[in-house]
Backbone as CSV, one residue per row, in Angstrom:
resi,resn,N_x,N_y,N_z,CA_x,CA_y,CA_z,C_x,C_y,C_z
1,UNK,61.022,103.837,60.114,60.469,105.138,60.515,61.444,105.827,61.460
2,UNK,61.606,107.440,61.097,62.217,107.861,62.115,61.442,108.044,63.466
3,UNK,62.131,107.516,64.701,61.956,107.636,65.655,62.232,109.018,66.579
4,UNK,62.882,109.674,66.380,63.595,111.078,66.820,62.844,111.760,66.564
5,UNK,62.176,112.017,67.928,61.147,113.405,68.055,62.255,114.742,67.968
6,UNK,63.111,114.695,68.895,63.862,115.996,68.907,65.316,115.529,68.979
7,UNK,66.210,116.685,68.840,67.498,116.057,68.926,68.260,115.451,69.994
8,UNK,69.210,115.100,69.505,70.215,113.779,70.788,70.313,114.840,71.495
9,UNK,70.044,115.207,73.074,70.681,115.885,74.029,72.253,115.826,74.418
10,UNK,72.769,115.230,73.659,74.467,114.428,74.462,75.013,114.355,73.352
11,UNK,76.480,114.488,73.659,77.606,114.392,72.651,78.626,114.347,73.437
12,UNK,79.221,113.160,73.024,80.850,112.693,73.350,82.012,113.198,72.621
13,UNK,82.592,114.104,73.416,83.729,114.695,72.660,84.860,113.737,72.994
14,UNK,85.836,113.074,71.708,86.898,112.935,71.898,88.500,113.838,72.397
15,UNK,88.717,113.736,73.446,89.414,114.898,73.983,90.446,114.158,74.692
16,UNK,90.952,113.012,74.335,92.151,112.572,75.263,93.017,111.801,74.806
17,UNK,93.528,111.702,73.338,94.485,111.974,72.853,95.484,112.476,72.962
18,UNK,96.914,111.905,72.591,98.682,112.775,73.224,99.000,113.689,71.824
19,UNK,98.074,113.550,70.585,98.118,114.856,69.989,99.544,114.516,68.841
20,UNK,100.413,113.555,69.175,101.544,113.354,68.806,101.340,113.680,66.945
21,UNK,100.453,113.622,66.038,100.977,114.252,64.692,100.595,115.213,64.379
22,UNK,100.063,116.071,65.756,100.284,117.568,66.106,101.581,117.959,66.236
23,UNK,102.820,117.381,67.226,103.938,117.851,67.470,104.537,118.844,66.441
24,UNK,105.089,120.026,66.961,105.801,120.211,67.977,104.555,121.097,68.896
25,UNK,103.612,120.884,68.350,102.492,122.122,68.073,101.520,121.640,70.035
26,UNK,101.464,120.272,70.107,101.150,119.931,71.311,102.273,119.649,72.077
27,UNK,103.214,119.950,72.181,103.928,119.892,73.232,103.921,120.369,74.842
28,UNK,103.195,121.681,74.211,102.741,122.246,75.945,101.216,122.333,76.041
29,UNK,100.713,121.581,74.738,98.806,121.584,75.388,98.019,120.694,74.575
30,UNK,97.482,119.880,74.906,96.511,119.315,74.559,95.807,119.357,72.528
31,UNK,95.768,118.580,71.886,95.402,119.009,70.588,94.044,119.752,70.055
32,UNK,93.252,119.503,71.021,91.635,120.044,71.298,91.802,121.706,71.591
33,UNK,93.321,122.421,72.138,93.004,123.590,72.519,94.762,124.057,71.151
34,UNK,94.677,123.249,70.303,95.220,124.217,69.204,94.320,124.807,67.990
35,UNK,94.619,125.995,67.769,94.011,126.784,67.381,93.737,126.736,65.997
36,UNK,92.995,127.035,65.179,92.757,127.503,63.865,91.625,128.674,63.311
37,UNK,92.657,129.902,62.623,92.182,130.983,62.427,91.730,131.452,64.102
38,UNK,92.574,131.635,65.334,92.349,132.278,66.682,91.229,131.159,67.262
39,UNK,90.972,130.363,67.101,90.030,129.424,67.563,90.325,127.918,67.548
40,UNK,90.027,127.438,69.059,90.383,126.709,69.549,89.814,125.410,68.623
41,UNK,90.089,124.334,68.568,89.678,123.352,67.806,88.432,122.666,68.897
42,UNK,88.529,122.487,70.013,87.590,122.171,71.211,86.553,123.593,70.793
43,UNK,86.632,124.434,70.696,85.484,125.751,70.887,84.338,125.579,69.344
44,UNK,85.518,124.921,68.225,84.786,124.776,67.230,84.171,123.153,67.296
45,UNK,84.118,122.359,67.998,82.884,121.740,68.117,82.045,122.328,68.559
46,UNK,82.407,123.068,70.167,81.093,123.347,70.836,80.494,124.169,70.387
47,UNK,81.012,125.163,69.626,80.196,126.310,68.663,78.914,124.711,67.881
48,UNK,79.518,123.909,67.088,78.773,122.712,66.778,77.623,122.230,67.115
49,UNK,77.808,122.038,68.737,77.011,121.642,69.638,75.993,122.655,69.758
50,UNK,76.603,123.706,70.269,75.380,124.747,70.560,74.418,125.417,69.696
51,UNK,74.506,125.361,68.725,73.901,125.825,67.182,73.405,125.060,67.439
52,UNK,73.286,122.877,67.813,72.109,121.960,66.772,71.750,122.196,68.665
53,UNK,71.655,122.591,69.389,71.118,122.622,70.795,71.351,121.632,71.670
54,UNK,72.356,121.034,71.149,73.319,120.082,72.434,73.324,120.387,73.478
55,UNK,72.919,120.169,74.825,72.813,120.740,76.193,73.598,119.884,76.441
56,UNK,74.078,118.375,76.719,74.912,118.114,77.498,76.292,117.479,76.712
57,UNK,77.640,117.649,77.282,78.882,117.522,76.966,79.654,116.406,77.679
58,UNK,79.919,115.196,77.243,80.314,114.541,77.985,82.462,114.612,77.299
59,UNK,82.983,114.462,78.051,84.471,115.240,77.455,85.471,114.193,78.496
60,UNK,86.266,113.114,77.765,87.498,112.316,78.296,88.796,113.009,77.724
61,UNK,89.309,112.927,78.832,90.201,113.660,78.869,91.580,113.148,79.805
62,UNK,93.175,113.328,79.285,94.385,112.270,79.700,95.537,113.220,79.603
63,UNK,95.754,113.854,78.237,97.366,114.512,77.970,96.614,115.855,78.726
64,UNK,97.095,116.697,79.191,96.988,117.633,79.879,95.213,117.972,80.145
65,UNK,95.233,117.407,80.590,93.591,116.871,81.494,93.622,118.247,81.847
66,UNK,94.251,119.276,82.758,94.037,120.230,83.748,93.814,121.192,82.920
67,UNK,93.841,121.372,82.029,94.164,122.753,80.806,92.683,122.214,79.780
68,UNK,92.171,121.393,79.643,90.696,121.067,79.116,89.743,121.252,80.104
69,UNK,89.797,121.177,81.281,89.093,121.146,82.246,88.434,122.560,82.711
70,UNK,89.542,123.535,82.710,89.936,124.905,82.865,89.104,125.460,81.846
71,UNK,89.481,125.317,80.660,88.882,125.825,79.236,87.604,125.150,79.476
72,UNK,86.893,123.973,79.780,85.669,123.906,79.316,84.912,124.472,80.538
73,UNK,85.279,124.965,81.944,84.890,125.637,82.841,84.799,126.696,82.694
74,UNK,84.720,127.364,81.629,83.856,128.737,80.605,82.733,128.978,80.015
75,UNK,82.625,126.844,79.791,81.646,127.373,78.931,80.191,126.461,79.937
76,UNK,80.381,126.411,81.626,79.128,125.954,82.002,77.947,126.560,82.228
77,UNK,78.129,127.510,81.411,76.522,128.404,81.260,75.877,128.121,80.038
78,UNK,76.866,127.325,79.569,76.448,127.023,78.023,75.786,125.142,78.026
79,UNK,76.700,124.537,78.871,76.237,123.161,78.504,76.317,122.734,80.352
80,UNK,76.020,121.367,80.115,76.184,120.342,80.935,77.228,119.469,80.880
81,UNK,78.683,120.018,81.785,79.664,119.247,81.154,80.008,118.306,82.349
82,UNK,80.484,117.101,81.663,80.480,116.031,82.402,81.984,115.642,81.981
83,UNK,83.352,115.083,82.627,84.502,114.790,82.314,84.715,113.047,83.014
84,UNK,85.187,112.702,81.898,85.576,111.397,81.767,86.727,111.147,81.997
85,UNK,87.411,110.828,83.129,88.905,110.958,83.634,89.473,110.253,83.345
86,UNK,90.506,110.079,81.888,91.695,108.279,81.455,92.901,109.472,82.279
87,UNK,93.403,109.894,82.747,94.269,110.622,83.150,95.452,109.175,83.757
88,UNK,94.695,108.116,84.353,94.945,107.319,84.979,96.207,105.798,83.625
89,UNK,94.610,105.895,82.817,94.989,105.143,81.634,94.324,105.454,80.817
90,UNK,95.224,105.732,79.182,94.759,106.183,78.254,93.598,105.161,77.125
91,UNK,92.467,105.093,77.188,91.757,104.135,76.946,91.368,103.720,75.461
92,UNK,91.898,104.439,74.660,91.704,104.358,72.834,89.945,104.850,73.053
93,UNK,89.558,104.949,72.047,88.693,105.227,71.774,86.980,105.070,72.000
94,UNK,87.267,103.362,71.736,86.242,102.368,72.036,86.015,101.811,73.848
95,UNK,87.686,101.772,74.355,87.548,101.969,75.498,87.119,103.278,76.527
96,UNK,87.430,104.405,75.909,86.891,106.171,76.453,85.449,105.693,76.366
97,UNK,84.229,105.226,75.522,82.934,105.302,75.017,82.801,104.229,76.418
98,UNK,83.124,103.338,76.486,82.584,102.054,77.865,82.496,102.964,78.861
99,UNK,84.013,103.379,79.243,84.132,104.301,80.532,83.020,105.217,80.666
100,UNK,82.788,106.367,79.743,82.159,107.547,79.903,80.663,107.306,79.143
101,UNK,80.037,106.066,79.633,79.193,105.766,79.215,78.125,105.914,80.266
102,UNK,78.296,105.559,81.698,77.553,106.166,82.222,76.759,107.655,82.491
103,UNK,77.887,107.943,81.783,77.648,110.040,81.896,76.851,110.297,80.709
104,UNK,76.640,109.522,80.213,75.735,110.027,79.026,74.450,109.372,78.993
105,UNK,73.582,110.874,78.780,72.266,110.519,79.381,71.064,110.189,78.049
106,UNK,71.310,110.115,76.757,70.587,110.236,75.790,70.786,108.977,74.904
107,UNK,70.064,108.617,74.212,69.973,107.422,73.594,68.895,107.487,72.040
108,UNK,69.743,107.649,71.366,71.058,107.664,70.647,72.024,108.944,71.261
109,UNK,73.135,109.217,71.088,73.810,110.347,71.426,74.856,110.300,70.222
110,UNK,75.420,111.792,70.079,76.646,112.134,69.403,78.205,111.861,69.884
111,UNK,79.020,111.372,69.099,80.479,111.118,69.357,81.317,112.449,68.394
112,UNK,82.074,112.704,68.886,82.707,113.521,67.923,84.018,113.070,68.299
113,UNK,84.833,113.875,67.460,86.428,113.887,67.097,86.472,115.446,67.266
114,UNK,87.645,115.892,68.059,88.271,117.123,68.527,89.459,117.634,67.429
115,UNK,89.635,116.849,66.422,90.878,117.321,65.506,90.284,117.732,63.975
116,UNK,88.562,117.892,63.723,88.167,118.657,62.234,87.858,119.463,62.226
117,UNK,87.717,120.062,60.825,87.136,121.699,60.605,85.827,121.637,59.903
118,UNK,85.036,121.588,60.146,83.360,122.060,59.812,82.797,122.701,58.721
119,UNK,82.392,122.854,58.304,81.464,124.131,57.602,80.230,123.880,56.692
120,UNK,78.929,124.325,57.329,77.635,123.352,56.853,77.236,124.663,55.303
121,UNK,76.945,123.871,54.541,76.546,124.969,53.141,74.955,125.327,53.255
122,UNK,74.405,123.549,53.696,72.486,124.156,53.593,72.319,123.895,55.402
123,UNK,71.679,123.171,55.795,71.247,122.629,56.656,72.082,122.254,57.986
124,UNK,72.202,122.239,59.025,73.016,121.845,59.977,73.353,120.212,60.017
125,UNK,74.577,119.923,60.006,75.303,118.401,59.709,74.517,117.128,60.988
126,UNK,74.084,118.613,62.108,73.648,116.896,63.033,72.013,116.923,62.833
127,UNK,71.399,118.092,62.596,70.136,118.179,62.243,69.985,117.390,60.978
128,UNK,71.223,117.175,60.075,70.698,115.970,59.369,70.562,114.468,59.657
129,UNK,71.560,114.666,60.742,72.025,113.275,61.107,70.251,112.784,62.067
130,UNK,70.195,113.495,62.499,68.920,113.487,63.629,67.493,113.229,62.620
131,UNK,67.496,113.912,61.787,66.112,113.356,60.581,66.568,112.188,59.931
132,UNK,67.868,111.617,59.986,68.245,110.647,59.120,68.066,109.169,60.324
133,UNK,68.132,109.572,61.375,68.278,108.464,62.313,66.771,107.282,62.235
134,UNK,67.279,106.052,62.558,66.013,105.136,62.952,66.514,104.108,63.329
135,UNK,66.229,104.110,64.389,66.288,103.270,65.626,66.285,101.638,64.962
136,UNK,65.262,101.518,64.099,64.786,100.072,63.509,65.660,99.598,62.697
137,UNK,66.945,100.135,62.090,67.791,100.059,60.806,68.921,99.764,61.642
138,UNK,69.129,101.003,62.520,70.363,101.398,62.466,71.289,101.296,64.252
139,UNK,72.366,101.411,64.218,73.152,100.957,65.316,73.904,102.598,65.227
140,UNK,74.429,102.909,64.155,75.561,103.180,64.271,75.142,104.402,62.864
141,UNK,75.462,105.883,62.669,74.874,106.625,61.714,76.385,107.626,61.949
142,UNK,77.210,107.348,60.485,78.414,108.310,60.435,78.196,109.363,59.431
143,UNK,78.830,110.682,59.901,78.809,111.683,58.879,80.186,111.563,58.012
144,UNK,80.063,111.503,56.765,80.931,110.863,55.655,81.192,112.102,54.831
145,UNK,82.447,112.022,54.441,82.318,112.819,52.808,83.122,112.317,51.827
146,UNK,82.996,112.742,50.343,83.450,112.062,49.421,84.857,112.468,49.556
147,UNK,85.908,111.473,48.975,87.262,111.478,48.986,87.886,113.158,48.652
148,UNK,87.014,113.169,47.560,87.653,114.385,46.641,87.375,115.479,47.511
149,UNK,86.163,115.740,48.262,86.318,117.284,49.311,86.646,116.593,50.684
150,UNK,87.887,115.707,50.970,87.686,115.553,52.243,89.479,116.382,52.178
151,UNK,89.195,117.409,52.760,90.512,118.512,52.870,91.375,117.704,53.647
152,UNK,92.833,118.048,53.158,93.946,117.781,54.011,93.898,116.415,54.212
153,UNK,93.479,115.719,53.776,92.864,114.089,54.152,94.704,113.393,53.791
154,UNK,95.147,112.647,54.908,96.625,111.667,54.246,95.657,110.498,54.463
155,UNK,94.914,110.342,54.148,94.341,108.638,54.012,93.929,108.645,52.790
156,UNK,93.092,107.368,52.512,92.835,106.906,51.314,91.021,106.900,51.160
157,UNK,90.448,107.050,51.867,89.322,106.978,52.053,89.315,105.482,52.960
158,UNK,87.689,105.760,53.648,87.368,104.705,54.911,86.490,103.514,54.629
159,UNK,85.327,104.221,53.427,84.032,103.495,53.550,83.403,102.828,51.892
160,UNK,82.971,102.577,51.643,81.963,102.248,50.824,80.530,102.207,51.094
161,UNK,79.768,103.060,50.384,78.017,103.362,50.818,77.196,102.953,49.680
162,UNK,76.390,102.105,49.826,75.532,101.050,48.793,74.048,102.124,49.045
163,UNK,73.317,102.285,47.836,71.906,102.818,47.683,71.468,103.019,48.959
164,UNK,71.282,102.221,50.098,70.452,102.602,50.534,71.064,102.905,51.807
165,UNK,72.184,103.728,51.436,73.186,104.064,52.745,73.893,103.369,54.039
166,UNK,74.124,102.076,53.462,74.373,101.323,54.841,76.541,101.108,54.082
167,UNK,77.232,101.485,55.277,78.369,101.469,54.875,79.419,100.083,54.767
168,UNK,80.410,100.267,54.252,81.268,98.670,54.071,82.502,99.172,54.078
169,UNK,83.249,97.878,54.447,84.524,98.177,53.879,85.191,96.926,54.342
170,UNK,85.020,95.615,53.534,85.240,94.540,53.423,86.631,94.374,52.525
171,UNK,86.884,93.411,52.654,88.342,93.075,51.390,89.433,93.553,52.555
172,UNK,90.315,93.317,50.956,91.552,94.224,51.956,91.561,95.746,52.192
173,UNK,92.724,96.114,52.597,92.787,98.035,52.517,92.971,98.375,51.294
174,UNK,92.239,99.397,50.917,92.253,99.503,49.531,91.747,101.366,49.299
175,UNK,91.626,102.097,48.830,91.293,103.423,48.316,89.498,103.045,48.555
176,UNK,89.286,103.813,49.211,87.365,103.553,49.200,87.008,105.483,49.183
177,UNK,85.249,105.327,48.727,85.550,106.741,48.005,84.786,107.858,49.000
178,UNK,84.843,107.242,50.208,84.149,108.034,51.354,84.645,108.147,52.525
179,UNK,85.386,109.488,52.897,86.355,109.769,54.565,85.139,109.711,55.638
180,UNK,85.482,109.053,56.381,84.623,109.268,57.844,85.011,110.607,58.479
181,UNK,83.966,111.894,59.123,84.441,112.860,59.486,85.045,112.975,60.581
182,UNK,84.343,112.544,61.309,85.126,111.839,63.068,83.938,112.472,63.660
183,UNK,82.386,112.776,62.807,80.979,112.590,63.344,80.213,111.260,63.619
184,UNK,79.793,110.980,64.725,78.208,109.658,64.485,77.534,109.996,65.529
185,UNK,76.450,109.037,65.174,75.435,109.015,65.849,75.507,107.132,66.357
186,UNK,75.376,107.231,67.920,75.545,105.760,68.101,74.391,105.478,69.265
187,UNK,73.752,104.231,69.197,72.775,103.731,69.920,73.829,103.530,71.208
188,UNK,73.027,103.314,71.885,73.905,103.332,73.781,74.183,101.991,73.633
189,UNK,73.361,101.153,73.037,73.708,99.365,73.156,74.645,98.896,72.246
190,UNK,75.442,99.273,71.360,75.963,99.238,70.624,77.360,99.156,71.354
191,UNK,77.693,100.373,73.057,78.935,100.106,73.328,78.712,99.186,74.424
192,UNK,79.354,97.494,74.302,78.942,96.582,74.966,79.724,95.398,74.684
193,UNK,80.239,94.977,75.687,80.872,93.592,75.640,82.433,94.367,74.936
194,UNK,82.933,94.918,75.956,84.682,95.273,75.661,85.082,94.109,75.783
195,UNK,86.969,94.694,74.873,87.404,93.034,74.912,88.685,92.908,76.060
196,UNK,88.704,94.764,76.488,89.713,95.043,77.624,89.494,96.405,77.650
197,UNK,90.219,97.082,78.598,89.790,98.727,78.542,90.903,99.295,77.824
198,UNK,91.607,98.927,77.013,92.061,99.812,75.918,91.432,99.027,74.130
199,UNK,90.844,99.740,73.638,90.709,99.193,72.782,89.483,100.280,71.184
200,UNK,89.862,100.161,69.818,89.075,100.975,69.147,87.884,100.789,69.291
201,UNK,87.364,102.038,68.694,85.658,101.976,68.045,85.516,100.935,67.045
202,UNK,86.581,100.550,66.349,86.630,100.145,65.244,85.619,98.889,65.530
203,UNK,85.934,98.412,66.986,85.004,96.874,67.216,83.623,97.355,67.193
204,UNK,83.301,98.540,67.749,81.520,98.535,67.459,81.505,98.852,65.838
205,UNK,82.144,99.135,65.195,81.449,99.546,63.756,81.778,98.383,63.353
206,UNK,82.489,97.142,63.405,82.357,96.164,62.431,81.542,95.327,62.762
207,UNK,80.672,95.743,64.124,80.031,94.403,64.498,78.540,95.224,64.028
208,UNK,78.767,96.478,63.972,77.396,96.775,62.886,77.440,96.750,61.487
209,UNK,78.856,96.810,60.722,78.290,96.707,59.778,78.218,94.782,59.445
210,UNK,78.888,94.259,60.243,78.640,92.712,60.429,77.088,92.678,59.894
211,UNK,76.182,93.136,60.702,74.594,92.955,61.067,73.848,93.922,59.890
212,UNK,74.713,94.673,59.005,74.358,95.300,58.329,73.017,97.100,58.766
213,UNK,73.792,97.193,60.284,73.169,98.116,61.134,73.959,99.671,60.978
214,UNK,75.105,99.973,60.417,75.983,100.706,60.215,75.906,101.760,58.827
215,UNK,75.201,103.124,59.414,74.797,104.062,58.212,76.066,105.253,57.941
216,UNK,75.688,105.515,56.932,76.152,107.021,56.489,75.106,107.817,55.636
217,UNK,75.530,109.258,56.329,75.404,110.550,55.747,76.376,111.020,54.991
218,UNK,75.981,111.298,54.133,77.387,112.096,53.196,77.210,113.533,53.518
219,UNK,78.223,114.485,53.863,78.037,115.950,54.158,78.205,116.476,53.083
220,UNK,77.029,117.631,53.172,77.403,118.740,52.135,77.564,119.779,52.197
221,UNK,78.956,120.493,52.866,79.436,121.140,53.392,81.366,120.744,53.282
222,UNK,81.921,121.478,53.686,83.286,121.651,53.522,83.627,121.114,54.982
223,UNK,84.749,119.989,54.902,85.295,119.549,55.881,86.809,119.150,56.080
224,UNK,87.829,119.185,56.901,89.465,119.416,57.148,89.808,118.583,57.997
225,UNK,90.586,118.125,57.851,91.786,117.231,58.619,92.600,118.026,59.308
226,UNK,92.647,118.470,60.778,93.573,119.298,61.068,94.634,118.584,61.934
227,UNK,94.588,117.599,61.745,95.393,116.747,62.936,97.002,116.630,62.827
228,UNK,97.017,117.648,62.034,98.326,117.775,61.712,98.856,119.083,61.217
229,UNK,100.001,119.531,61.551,100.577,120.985,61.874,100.273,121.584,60.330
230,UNK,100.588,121.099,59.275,100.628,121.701,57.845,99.313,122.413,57.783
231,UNK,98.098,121.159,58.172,97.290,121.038,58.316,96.181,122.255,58.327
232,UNK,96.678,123.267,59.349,96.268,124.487,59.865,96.079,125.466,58.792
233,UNK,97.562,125.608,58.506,97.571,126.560,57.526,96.457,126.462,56.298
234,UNK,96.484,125.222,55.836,95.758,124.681,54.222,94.969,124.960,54.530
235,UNK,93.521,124.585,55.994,92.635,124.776,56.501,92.566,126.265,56.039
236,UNK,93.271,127.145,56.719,92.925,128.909,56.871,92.623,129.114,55.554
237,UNK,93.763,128.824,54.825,93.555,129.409,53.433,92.454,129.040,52.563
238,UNK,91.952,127.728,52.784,90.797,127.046,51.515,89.722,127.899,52.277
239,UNK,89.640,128.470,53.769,88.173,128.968,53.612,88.637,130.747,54.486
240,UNK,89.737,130.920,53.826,89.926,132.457,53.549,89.500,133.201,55.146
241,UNK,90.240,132.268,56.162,90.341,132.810,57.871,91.554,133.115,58.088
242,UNK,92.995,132.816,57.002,94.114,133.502,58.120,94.027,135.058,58.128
C-alpha cells in the first residue's frame, strides 16, 4: 500500500561535482550553473522542485561552492535552502548523502542529479514517483527511461526492470535497456553504515537491490544527458530552444 499522504517535502540536489566532462565549459563555474537554452542547469531542477511543491532544498556543494551559494540566495523566497559544505573534501556521492543527511528533514526524500534535461508529456515525473512509492516494498524508487529516448546518453544503459518493477543489473557490464535519470526517491535508512567518507551511491542501490527493495519508474517524457559540452547543443535542438 501506498503510504504517501502528500509529497516528499525535501530534495537533495547533487551540486558538487568538478564538472570535468563539462570542460572547457566549467572552467570558471561550477556545472550546475551552465546553461541550456539561457537557463541555468541548477534553475532547471528547481523550476522541478517548485512545480511538484518541494519546499525544502538541501544542496552540497565543493568546485566553486561561492558562486552556487550566491545563485541559490535568489531563490530563498522560493524554498528552504540548506548547503552541505565538501568544500573541505570532495565526498562522491554516497558520501555527500551521509554528510547532508542531517539537513534533510523528510522521509522518504528526493535525490537529484544537477547535469539533465527534463520534460514531463502527461503527469509530473515526481508526482509519479510519490503515487508510486511504498514504504513496505521499497528502499530505493529510480526514475528510468528506455535506452532508445535516453538523449545524448554515451552509456549503454544501467538497469534491467522485471514485471513488477523492481530493478537489476547482475552479471557482468553489459548493454541493459533502461538509463537511470539521475532521479530517486530514497528511504532515510537506506543511507547507513558508510564504508569511509568518500564513496558511491552505488553501495546503497546494490544493497537494495541485494534485498530485492530497489524500484523503477520508467518516464514518459523526454530526457538529456547534458554533462557534456556537445551535449547542449543536441539538447536545444531535439526540443527546438536554441
Amino acid at each position: 500500500m501506498n503510504e504517501l499522504a502528500v509529497m516528499p517535502g525535501t530534495a537533495m540536489i547533487m551540486a558538487a561535482g568538478k564538472g570535468t566532462r563539462m570542460m572547457p565549459l566549467t572552467a570558471d563555474r561550477p556545472k550546475p550553473l551552465v546553461r541550456v537554452a539561457g537557463t541555468t542547469l541548477l534553475d532547471h531542477v528547481l523550476d522541478l522542485l517548485r512545480d511538484a511543491g518541494v519546499g525544502r532544498i538541501v544542496v552540497n556543494v565543493h568546485y566553486f561552492a561561492d558562486q552556487i551559494e550566491t545563485h541559490l540566495a535568489r531563490h530563498a523566497a522560493d524554498f528552504d535552502v540548506r548547503i552541505s559544505d565538501e568544500r573541505n573534501l570532495l565526498r562522491d556521492t554516497g558520501g555527500g548523502l551521509v554528510q547532508a543527511l542531517p539537513l534533510i528533514a523528510d522521509d522518504p526524500f528526493f535525490c537529484i542529479n544537477a547535469d539533465n534535461w527534463f520534460a514531463d508529456t502527461q503527469e509530473h515525473a515526481l508526482h509519479r514517483m510519490a503515487a508510486m512509492w511504498d514504504a513496505e516494498r521499497m528502499d530505493v524508487l529510480m526514475l528510468v527511461v528506455p535506452f532508445e529516448r535516453a538523449g545524448n546518453t554515451q552509456g549503454q544503459g544501467d538497469f534491467d526492470i522485471d514485471d513488477a518493477g523492481r530493478l537489476s543489473r547482475d552479471g557482468p557490464k553489459r548493454a541493459r535497456p533502461h538509463v537511470w535519470t539521475g532521479i530517486q526517491l530514497l528511504a532515510k535508512h537506506v543511507v547507513t553504515d558508510p564504508p569511509s567518507d568518500v564513496f558511491s551511491t552505488n553501495l546503497f542501490w546494490d544493497r537494495a537491490i541485494a534485498q530485492g527493495r530497489c524500484y523503477g519508474l520508467i518516464h514518459d517524457g523526454d530526457w538529456f544527458d547534458v554533462g557534456y559540452p556537445e551535449a547542449i547543443g543536441l539538447t536545444e535542438a531535439a526540443l527546438g530552444l536554441g
